[in-house]
N, C-alpha and C positions, 0 to 999 in steps of 0.2 A: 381627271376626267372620269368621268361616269359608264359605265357600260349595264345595262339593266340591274343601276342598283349597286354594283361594285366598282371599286376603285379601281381606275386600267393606270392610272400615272398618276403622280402629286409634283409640282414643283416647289422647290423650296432653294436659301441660299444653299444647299450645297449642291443641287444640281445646276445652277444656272439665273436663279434671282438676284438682282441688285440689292432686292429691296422685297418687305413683306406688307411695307405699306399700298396696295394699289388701290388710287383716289379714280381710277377710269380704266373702261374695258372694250375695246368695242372689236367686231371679227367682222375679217373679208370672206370672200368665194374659198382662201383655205390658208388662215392664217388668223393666230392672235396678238391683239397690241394691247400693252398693259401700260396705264401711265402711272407713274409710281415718284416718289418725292424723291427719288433720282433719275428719273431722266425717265425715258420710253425703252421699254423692250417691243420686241417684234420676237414670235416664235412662230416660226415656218410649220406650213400643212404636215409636215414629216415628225416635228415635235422633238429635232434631234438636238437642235441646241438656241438659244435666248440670241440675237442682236443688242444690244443696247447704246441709244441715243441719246448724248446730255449735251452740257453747256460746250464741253470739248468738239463736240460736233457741230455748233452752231447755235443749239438751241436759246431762247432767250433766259428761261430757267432750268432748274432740274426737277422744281416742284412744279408737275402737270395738274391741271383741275381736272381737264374734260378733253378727250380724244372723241372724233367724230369722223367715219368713212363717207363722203359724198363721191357718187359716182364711182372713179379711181385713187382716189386724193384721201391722204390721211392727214386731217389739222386737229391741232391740238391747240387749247386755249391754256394762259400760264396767269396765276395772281401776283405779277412782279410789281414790285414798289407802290402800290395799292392801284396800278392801273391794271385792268384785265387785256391781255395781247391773245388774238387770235391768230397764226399762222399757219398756211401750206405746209406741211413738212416732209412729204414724199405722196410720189404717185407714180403710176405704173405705167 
């Protein structure tokens, strides 16, 4: 993150990334979701440590396209077996 211009924090795998691919990004009221071609991260308004969601949790892939916050609701779209799947995957 940024603070006028300087660098306040970097994430990277050794603090907490699955993955340095991120294909989607989107933020709530205080919280970031990274969809990355292993699964979903969530990293909390506090920035102390990464979540991450993949097919072990449910998901239908681990390669995300597209993350989108409606309302409470965080869905994530997946490009599985050439068909595009939109699902809920958490809300508040």
């Amino acid at each position: 993150g940024l603070v006028d211009g300087d660098i306040q924090y970097a994430f990277n795998r050794e603090n907490g990334l699955k993955s340095t691919s991120i294909t989607s990004l989107a933020i709530d009221e205080n919280s970031l979701w990274l969809g990355t071609d292993k699964g979903i991260q969530h990293l909390n308004g506090n920035r102390e440590s990464f979540s991450t969601y993949d097919k072990q949790d449910g998901l239908v892939s681990n390669e995300i396209e597209d993350l989108v916050i409606l309302d409470d609701e965080v869905w994530a779209a997946f490009d599985s077996c050439s068909t595009k799947h939109g699902i809920k995957i958490f809300f508040n």
